[in-house]
DRENTORKOL-3810 file (N, C-alpha, C; in nm, 4 decimals):
REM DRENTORKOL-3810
@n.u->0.3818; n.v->0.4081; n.w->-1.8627; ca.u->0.2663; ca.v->0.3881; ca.w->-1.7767; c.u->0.2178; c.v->0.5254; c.w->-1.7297
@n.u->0.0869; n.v->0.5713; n.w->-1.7601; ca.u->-0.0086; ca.v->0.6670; ca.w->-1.6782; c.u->0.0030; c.v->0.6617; c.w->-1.5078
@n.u->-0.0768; n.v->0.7949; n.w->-1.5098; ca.u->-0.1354; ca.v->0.7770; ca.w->-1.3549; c.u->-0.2542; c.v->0.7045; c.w->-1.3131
@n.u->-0.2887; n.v->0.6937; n.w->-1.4637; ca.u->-0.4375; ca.v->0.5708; ca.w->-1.4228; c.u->-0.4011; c.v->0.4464; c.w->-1.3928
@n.u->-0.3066; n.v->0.4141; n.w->-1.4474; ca.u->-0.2254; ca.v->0.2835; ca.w->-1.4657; c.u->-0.1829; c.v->0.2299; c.w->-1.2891
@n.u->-0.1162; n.v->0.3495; n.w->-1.2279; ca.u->-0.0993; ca.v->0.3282; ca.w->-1.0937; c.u->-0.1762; c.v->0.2554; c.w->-1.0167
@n.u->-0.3392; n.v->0.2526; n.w->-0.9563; ca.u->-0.4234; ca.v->0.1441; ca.w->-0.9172; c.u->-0.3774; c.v->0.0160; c.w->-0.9507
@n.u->-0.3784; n.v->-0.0372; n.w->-1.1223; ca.u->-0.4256; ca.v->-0.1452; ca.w->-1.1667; c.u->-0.2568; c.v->-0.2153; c.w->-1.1118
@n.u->-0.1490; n.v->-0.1380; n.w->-1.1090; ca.u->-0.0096; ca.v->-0.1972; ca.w->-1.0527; c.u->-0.0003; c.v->-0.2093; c.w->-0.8894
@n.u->-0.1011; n.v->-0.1337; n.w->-0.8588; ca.u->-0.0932; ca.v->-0.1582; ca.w->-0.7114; c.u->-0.1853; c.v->-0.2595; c.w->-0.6017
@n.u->-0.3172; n.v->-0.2531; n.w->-0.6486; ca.u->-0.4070; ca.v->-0.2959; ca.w->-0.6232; c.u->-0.3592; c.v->-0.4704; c.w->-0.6242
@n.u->-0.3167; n.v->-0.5408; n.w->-0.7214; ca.u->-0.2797; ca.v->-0.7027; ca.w->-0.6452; c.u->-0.2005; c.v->-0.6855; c.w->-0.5539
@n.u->-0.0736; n.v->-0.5963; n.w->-0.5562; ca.u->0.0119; ca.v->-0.6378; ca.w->-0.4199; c.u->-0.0784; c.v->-0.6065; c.w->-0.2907
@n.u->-0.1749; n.v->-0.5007; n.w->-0.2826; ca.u->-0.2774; ca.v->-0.4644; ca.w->-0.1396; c.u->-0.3197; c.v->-0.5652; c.w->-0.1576
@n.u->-0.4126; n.v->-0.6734; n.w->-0.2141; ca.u->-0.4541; ca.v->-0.7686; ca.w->-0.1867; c.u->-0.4263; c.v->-0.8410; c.w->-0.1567
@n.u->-0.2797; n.v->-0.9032; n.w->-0.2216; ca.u->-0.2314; ca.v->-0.9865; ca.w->-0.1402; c.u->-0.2067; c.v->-0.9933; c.w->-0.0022
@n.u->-0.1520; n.v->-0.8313; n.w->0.0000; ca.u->-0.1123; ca.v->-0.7921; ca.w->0.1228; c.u->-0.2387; c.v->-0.8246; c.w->0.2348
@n.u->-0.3368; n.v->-0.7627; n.w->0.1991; ca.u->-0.4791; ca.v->-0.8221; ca.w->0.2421; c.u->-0.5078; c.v->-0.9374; c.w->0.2983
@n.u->-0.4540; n.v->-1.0538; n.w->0.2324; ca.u->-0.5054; ca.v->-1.1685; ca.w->0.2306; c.u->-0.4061; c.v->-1.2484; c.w->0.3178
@n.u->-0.2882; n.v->-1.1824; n.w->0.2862; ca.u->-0.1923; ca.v->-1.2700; ca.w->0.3914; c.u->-0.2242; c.v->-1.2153; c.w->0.5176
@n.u->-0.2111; n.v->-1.0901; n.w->0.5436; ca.u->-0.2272; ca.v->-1.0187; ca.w->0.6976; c.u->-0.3388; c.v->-1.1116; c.w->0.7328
@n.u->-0.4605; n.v->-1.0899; n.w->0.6826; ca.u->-0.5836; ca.v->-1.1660; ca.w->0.7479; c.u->-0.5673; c.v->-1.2995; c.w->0.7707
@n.u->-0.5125; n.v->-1.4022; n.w->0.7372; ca.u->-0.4757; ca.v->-1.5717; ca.w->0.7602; c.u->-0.3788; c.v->-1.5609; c.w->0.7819
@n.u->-0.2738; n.v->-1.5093; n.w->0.8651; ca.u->-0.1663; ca.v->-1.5648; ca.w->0.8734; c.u->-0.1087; c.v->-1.4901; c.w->1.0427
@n.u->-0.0857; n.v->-1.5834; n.w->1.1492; ca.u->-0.0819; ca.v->-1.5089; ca.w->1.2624; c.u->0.0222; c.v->-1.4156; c.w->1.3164
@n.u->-0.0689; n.v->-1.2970; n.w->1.3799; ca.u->0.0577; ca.v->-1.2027; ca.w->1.3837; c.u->-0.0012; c.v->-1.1312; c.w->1.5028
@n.u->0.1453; n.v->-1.1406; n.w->1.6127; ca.u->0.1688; ca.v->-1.0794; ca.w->1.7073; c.u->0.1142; c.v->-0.9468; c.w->1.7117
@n.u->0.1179; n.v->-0.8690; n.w->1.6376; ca.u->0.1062; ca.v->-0.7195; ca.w->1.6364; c.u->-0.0295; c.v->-0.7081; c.w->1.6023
@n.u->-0.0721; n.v->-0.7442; n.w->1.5562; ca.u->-0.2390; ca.v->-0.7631; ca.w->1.5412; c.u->-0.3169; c.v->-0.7942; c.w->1.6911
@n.u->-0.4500; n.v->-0.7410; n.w->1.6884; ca.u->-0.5077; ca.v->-0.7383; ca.w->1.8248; c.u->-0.5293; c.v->-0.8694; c.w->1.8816
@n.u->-0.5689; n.v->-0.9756; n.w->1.7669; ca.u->-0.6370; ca.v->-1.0757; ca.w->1.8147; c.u->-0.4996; c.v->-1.1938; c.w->1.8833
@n.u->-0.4136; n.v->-1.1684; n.w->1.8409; ca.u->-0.3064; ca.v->-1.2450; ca.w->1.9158; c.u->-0.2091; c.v->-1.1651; c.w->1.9764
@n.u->-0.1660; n.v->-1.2351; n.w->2.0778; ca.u->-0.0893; ca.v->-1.1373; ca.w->2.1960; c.u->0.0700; c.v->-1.1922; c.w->2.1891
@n.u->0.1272; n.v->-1.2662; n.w->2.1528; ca.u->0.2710; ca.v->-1.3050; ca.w->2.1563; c.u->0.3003; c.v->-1.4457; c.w->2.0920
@n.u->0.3888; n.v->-1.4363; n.w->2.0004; ca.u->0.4309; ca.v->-1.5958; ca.w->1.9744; c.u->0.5088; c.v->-1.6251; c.w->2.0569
@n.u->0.4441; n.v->-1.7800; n.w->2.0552; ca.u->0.5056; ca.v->-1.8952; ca.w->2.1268; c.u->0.6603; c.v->-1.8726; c.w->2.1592
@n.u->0.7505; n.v->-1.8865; n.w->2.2770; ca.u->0.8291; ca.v->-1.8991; ca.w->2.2870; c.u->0.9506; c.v->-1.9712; c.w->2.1388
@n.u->1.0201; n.v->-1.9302; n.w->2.0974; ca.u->1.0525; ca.v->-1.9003; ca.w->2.0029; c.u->1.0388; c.v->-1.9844; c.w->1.9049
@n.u->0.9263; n.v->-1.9519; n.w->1.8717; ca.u->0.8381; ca.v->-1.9117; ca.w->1.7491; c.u->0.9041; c.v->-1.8153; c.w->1.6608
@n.u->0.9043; n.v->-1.8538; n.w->1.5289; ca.u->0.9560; ca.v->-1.7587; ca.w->1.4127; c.u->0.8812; c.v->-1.7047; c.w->1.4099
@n.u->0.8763; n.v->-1.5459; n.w->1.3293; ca.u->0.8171; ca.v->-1.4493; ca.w->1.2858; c.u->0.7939; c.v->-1.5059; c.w->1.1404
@n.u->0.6319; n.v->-1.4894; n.w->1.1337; ca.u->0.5349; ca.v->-1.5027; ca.w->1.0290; c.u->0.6414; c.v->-1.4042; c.w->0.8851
@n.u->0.6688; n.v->-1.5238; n.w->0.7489; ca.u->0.7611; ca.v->-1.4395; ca.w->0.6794; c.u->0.6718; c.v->-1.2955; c.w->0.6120
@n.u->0.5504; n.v->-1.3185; n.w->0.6363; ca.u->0.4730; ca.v->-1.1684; ca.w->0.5366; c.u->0.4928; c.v->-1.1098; c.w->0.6136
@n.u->0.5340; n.v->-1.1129; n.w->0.7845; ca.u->0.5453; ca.v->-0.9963; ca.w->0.8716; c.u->0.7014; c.v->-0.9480; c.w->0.8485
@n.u->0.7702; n.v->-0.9993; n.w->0.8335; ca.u->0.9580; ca.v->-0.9696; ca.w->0.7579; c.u->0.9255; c.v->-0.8741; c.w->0.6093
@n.u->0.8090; n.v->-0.9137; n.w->0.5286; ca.u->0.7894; ca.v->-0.7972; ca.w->0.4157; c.u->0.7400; c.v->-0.6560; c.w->0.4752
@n.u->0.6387; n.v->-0.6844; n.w->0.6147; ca.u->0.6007; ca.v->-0.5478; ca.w->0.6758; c.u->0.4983; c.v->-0.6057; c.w->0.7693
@n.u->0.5436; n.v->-0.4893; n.w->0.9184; ca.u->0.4777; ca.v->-0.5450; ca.w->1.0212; c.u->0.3289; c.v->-0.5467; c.w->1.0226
@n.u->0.2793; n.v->-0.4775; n.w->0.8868; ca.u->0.1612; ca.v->-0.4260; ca.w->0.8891; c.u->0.0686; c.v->-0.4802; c.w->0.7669
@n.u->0.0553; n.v->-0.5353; n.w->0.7038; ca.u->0.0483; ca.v->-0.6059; ca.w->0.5858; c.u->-0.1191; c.v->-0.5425; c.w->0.5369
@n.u->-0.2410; n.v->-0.5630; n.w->0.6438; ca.u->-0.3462; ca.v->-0.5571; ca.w->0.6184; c.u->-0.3638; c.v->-0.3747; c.w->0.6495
@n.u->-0.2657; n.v->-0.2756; n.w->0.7062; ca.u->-0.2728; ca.v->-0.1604; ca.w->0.6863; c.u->-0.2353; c.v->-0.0911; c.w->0.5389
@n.u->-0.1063; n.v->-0.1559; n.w->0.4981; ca.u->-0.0752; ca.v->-0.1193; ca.w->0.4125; c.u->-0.1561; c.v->-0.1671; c.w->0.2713
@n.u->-0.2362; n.v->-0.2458; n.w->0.3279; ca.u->-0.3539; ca.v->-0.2743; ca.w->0.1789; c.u->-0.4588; c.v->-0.1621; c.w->0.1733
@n.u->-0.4832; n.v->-0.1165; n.w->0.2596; ca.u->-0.5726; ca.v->-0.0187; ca.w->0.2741; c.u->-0.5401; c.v->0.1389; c.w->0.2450
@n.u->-0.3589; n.v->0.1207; n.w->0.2851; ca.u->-0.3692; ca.v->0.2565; ca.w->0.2511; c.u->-0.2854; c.v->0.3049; c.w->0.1758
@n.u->-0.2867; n.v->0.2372; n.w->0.0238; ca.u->-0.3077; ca.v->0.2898; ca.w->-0.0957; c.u->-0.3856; c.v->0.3869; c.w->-0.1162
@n.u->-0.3518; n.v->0.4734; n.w->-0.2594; ca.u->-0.4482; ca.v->0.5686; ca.w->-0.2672; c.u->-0.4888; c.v->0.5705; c.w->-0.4109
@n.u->-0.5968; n.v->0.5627; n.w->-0.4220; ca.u->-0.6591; ca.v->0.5988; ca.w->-0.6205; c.u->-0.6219; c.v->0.6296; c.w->-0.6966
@n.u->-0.6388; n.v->0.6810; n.w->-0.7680; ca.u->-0.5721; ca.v->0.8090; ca.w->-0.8634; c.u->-0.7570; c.v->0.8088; c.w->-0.9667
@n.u->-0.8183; n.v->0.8761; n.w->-0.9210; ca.u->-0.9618; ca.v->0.9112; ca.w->-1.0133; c.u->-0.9078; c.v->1.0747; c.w->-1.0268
@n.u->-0.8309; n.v->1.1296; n.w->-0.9531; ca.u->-0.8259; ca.v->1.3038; ca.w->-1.0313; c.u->-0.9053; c.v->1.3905; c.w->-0.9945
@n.u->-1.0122; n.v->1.3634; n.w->-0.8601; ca.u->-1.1392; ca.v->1.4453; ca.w->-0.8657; c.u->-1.1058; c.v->1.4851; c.w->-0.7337
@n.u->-1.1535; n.v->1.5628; n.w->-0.6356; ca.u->-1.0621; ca.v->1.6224; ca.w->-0.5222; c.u->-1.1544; c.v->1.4817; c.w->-0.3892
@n.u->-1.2887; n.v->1.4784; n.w->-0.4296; ca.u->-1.3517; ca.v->1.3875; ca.w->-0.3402; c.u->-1.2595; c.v->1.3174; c.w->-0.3350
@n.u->-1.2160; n.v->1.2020; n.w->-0.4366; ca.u->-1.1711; ca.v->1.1256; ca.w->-0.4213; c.u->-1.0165; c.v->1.1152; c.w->-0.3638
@n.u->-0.9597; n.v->1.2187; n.w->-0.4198; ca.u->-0.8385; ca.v->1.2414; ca.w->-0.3435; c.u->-0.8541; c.v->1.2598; c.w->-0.2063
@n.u->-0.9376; n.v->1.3160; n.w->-0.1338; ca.u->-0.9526; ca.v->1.3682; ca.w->0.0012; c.u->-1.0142; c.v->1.2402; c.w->0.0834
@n.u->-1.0701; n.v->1.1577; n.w->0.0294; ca.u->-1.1490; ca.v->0.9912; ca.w->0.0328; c.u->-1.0438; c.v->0.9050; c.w->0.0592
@n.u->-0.9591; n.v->0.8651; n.w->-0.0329; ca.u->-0.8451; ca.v->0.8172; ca.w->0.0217; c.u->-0.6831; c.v->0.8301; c.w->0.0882
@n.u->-0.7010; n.v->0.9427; n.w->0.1036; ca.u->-0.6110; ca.v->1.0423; ca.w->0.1465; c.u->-0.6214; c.v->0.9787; c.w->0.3258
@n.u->-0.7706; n.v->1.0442; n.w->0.3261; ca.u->-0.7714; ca.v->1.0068; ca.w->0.4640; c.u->-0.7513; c.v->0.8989; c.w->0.5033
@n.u->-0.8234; n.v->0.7284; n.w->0.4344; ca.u->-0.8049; ca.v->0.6380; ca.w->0.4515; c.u->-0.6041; c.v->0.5877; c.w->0.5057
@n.u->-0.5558; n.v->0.6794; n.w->0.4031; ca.u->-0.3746; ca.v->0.6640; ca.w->0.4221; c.u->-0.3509; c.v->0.6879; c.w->0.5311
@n.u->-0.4068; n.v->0.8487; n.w->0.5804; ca.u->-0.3588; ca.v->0.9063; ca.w->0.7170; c.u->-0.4090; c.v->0.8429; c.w->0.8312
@n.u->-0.5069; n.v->0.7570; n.w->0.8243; ca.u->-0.5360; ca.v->0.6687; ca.w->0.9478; c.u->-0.4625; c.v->0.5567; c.w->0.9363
@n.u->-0.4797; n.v->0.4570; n.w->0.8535; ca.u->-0.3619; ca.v->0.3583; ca.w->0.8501; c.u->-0.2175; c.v->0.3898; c.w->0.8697
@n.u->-0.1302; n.v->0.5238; n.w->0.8398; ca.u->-0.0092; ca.v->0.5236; ca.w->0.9044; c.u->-0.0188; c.v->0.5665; c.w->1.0169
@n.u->-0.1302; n.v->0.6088; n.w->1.0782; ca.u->-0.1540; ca.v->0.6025; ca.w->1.2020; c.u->-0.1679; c.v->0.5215; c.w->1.3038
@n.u->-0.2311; n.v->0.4486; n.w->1.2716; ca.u->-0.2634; ca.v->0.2964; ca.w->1.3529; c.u->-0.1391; c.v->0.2276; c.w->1.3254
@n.u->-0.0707; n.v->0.2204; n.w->1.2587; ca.u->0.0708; ca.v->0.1343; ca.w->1.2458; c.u->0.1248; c.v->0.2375; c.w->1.3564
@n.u->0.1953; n.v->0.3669; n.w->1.3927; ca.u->0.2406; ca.v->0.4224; ca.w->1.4845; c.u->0.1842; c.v->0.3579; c.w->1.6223
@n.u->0.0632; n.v->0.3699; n.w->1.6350; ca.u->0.0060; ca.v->0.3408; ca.w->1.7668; c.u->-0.0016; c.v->0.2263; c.w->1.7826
@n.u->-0.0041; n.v->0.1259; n.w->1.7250; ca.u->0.0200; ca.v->-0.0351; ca.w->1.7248; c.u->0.1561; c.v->-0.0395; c.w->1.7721
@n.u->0.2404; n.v->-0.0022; n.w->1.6737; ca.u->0.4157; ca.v->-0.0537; ca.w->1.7633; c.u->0.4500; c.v->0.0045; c.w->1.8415
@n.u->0.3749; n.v->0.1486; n.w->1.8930; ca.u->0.4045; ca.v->0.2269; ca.w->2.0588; c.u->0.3342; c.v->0.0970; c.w->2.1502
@n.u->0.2101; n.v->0.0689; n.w->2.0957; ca.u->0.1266; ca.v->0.0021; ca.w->2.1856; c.u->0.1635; c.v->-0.1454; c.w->2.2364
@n.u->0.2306; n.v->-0.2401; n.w->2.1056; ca.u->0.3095; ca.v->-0.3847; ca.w->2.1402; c.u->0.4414; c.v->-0.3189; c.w->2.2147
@n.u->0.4925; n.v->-0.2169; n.w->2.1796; ca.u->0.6461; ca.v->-0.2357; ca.w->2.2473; c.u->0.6316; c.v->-0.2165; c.w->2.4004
@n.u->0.5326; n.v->-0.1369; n.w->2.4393; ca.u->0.4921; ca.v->-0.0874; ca.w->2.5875; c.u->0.4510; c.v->-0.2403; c.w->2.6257
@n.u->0.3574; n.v->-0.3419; n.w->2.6093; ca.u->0.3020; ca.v->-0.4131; ca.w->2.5993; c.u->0.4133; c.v->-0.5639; c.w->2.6224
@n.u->0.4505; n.v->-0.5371; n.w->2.4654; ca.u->0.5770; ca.v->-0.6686; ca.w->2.4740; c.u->0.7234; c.v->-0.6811; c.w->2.5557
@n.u->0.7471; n.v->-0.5645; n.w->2.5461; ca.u->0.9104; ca.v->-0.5411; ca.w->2.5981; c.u->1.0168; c.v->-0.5854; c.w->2.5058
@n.u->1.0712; n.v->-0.7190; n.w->2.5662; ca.u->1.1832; ca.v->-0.7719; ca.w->2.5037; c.u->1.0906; c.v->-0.8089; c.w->2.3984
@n.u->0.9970; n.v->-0.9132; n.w->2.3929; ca.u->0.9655; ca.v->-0.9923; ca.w->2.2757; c.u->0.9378; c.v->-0.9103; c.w->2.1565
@n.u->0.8957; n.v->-0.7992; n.w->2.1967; ca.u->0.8590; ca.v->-0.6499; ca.w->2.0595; c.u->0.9928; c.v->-0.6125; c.w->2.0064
@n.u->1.0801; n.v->-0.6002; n.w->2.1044; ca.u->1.2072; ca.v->-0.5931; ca.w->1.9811; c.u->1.2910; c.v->-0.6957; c.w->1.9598
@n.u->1.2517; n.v->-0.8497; n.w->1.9697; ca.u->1.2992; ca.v->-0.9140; ca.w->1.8567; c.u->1.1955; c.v->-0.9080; c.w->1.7129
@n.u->1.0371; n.v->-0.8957; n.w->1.7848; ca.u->1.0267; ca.v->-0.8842; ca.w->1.6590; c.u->1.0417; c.v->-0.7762; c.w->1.5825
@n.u->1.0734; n.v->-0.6977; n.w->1.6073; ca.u->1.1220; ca.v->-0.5149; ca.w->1.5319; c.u->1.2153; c.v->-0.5627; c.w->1.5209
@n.u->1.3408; n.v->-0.5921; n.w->1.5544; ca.u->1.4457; ca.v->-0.6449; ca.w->1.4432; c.u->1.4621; c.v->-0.7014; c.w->1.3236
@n.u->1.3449; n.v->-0.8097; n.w->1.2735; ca.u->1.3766; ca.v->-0.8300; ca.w->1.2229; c.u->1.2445; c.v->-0.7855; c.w->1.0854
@n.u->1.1925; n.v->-0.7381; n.w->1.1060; ca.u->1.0404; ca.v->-0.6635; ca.w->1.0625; c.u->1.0753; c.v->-0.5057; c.w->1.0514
@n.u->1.0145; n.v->-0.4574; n.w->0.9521; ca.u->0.9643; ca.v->-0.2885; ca.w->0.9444; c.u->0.8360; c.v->-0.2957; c.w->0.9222
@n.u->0.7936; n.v->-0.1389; n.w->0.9470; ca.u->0.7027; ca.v->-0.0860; ca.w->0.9229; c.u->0.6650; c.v->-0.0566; c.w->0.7798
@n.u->0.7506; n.v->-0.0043; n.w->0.7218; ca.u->0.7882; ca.v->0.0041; ca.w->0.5604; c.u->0.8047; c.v->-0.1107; c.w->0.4733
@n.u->0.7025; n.v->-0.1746; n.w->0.3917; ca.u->0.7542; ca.v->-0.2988; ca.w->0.3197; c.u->0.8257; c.v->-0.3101; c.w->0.2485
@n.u->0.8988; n.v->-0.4049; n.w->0.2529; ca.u->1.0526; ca.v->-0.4741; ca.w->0.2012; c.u->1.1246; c.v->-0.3296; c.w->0.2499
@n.u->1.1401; n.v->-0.2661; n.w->0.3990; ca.u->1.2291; ca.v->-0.1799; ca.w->0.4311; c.u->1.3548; c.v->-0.3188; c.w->0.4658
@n.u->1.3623; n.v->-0.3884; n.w->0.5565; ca.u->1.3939; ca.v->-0.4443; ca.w->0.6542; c.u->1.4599; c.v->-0.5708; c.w->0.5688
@n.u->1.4186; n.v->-0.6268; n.w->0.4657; ca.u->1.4054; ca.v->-0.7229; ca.w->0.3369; c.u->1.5566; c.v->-0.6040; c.w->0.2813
@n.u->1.5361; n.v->-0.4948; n.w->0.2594; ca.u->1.6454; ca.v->-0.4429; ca.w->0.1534; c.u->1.7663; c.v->-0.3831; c.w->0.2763
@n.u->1.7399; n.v->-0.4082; n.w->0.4015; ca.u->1.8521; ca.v->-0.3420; ca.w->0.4660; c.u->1.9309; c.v->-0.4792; c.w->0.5386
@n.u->1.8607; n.v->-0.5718; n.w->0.4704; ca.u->1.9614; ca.v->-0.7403; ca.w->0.5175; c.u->1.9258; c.v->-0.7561; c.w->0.6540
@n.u->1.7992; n.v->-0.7020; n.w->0.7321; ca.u->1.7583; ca.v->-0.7328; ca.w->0.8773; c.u->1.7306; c.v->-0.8575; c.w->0.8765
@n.u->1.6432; n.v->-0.9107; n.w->0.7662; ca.u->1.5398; ca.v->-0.9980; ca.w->0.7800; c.u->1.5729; c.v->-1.1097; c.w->0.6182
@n.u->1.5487; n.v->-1.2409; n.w->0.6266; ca.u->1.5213; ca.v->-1.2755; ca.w->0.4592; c.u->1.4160; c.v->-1.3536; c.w->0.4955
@n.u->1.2720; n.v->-1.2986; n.w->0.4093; ca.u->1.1603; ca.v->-1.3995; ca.w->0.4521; c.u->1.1654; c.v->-1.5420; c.w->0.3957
@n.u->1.1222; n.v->-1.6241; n.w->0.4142; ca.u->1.0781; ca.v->-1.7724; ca.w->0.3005; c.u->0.9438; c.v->-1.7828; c.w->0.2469
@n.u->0.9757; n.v->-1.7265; n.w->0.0774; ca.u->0.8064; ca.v->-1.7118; ca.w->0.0946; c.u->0.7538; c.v->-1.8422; c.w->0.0870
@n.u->0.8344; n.v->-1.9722; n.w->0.1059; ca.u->0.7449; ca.v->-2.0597; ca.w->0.0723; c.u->0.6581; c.v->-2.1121; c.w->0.2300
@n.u->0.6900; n.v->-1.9985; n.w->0.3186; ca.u->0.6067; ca.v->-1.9735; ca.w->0.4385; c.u->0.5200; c.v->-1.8876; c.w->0.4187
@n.u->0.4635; n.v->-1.8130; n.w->0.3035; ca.u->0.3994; ca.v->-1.7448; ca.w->0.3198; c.u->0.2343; c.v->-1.8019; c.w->0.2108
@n.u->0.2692; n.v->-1.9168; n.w->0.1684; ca.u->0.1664; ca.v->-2.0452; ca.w->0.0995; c.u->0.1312; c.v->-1.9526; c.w->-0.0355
@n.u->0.1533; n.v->-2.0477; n.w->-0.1397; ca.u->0.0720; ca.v->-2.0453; ca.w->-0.2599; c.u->-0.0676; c.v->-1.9785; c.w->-0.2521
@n.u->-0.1396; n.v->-2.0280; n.w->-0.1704; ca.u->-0.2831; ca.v->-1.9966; ca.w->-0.1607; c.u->-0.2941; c.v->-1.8387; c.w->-0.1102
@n.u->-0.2434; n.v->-1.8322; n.w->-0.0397; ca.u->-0.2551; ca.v->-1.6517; ca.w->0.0419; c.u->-0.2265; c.v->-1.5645; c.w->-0.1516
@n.u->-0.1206; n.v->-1.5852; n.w->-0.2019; ca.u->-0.0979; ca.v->-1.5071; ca.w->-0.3101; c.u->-0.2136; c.v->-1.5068; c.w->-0.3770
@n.u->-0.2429; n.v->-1.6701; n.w->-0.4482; ca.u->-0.3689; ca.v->-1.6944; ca.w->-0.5433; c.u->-0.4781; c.v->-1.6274; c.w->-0.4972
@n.u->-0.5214; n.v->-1.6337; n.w->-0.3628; ca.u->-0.6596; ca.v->-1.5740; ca.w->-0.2922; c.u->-0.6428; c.v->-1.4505; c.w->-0.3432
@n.u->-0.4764; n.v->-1.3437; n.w->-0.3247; ca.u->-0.5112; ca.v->-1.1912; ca.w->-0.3220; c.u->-0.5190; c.v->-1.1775; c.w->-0.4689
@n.u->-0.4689; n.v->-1.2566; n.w->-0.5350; ca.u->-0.4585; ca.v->-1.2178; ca.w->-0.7006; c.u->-0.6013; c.v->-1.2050; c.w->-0.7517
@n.u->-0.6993; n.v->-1.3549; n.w->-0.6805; ca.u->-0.8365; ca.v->-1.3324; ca.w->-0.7324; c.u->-0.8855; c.v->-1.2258; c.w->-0.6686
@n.u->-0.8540; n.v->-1.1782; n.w->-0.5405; ca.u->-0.9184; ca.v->-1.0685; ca.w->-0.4651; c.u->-0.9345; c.v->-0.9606; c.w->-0.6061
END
């Protein structure tokens, strides 16, 4: 496999990643503030607390410096906003932020390969995958 090749291997998992972050509810995200008294953690959030950052911040491979410097930046703000998101829930949540940081990373499938967490993807629906695949 090329370096051109890199996109076309990466680009379904961001989408998916995409597609689940966006339908599927999550604490750490702005629009909801805490699950329900114990409430499981959403299993795409056990692959990574960040799902709809990490779709974004992939990077190209076109070879041309624009473009390198184009999505470059796009990366350096998304691992940014993941920093300031889990400073911002843990100040925010307290206890409830580190159960869910226990069993969640920041890094996908960090948390999945260090035996923190085992998601079920059959919580994470057929449809979320199919949607990112057509994405």
């Amino acid at each position: 496999m090329t370096a051109r090749h890199v996109p076309l291997a990466v680009m379904p998992v961001a989408a998916v990643l995409l597609v689940c972050g966006l339908t599927t509810r999550n604490p750490i995200a702005m629009y909801w503030d805490k699950l329900a008294a114990g409430e499981p953690v959403p299993s795409i959030l056990k692959v990574t607390r960040h799902p709809v950052m990490w779709a974004v911040a992939h990077m190209a491979h076109y070879g041309d410096v624009v473009s390198i410097i184009f999505f470059a930046a796009f990366a350096v703000m998304a691992v940014a906003g993941m920093v300031a998101i889990d400073r911002r829930r843990s100040r925010l949540m307290g206890a409830d932020w580190q159960a869910i940081a226990a069993t969640t990373s920041t890094l996908p499938f960090a948390a999945l390969l260090r035996g923190r967490t085992r998601p079920e993807f059959s919580e994470i629906s057929v449809w979320r995958i199919l949607g990112g695949v057509a994405l």
